[in-house]
C-alpha positions as CSV (number, residue, x, y, z in Angstrom):
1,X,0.0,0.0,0.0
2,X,1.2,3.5,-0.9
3,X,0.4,6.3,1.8
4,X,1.4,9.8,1.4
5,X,3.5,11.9,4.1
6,X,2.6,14.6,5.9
7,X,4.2,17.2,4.4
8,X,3.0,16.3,0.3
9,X,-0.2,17.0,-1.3
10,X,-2.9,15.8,0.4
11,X,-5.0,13.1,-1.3
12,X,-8.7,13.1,-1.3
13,X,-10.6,10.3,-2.3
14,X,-14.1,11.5,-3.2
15,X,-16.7,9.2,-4.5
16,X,-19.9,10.2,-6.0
17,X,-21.9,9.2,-8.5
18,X,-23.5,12.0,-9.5
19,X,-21.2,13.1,-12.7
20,X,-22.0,16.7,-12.1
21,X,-21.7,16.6,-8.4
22,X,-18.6,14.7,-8.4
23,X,-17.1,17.5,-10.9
24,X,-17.9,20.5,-8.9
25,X,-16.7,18.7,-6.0
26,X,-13.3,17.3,-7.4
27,X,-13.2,21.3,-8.4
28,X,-13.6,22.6,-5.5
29,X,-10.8,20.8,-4.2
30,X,-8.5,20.9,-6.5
31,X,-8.6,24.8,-6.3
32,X,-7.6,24.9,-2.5
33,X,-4.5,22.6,-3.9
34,X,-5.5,19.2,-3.1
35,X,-4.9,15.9,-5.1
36,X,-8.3,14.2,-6.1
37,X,-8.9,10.7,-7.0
38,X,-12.0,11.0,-7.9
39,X,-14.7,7.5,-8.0
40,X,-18.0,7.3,-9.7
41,X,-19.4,4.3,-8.0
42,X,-18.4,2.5,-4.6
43,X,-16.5,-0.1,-6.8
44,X,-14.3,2.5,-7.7
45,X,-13.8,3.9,-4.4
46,X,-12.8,0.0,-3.1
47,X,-10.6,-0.9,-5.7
48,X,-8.5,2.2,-5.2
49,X,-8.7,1.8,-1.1
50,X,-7.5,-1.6,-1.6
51,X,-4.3,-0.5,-3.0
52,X,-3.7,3.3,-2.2
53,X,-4.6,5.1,1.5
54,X,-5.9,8.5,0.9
55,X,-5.2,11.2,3.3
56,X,-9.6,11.5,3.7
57,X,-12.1,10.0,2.0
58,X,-15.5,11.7,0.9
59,X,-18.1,9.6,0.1
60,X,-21.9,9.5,-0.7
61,X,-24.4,7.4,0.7
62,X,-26.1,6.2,-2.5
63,X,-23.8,4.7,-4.7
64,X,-24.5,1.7,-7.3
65,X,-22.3,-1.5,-6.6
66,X,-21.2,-0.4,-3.4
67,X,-22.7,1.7,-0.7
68,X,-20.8,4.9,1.0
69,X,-21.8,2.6,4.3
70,X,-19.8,0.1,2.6
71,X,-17.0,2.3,1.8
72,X,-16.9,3.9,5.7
73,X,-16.7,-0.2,6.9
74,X,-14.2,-0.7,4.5
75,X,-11.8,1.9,5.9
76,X,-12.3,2.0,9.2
77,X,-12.6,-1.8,10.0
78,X,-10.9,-3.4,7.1
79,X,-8.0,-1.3,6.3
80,X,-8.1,0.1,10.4
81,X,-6.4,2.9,9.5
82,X,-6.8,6.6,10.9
83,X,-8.1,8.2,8.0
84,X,-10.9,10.7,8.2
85,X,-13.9,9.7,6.3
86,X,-16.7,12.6,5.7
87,X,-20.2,11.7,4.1
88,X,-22.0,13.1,1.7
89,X,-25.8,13.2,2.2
90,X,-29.3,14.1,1.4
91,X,-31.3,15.5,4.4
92,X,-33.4,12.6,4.2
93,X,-30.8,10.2,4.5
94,X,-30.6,10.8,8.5
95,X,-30.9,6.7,9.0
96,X,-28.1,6.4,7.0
97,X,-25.8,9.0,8.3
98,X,-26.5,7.4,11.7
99,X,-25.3,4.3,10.4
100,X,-22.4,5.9,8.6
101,X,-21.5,7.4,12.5
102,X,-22.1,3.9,13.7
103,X,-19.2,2.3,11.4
104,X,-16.8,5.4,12.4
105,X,-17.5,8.1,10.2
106,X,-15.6,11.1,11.2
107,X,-18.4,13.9,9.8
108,X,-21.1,14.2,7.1
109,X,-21.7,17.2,4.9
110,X,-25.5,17.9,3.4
111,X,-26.1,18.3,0.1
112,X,-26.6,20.6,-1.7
113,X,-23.6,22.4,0.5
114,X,-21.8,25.4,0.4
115,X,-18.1,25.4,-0.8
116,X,-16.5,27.5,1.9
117,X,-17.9,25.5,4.8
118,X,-17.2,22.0,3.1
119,X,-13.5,23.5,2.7
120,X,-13.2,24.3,6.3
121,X,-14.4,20.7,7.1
122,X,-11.8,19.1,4.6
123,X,-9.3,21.3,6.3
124,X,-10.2,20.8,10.1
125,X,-9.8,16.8,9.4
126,X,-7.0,17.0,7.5
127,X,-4.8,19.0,9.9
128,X,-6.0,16.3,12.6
129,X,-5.3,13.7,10.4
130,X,-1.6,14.6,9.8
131,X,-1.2,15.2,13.6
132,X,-1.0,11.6,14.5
C-alpha cells in the first residue's frame, strides 16, 4: 500500500456518482491545492482503497455497486487505518448517516452544501489527520 507523508499534497478520495456533483466537488478541491482521486461508484472507491490510502475520504451514501456505508466499513474496520472519512448526504438520509456514525465516520456534509464551509471541514480533518 502506498500512503502519502505529511508534508505532500494531500490526497482526497471522493466518491460520488453523480457526474455533475462529483465534478464540482473534485473542483472545488482541486482549487484549494489538493490531489483528487475521484470515483463514480463505490466499486471505484474499493478498488483504489485496496491499494492506495488516501489522506480522507468523501463519500456518498447512494452509490451503485457499493454503498458509502460500505465504503466507511471498508476503511475504518478493514483497512483500520486513521483516516478521516466525511459523508455526503441528502437530508433525508438521517438513518443512513447514523449508520455511517455507527461504522466510524468522522463527519457528514449535506447536500446541496456550500463550498466555503465544506473546505473548512476538509481542512479541520486533514490537519488532525496529519497530527498523528
Amino acid at each position: 500500500m502506498t500512503s502519502h507523508a505529511p508534508d505532500s499534497t494531500p490526497t482526497i478520495l471522493v466518491a460520488e456518482d453523480e457526474p455533475l456533483m462529483l465534478k464540482m466537488l473534485t473542483y472545488c478541491l482541486q482549487k484549494e491545492g489538493y490531489r483528487v482521486v475521484p470515483a463514480s461508484d463505490g466499486r471505484q472507491a474499493l478498488d483504489y482503497l485496496k491499494t492506495s490510502v488516501p489522506d480522507l475520504v468523501l463519500t456518498d451514501l447512494m452509490m451503485p455497486y457499493h454503498s458509502g456505508l460500505e465504503v466507511v466499513e471498508f476503511v475504518k474496520q478493514t483497512l483500520n487505518v486513521r483516516i478521516p472519512v466525511i459523508v455526503l448526504s441528502a437530508v433525508e438520509e438521517t438513518t443512513d448517516v447514523e449508520k455511517a456514525f455507527q461504522l466510524g465516520a468522522d463527519d457528514f456534509t449535506t447536500k446541496p452544501f456550500r463550498p466555503a464551509e465544506f473546505i473548512g471541514q476538509i481542512q479541520k480533518h486533514l490537519g488532525r489527520s496529519h497530527a498523528v
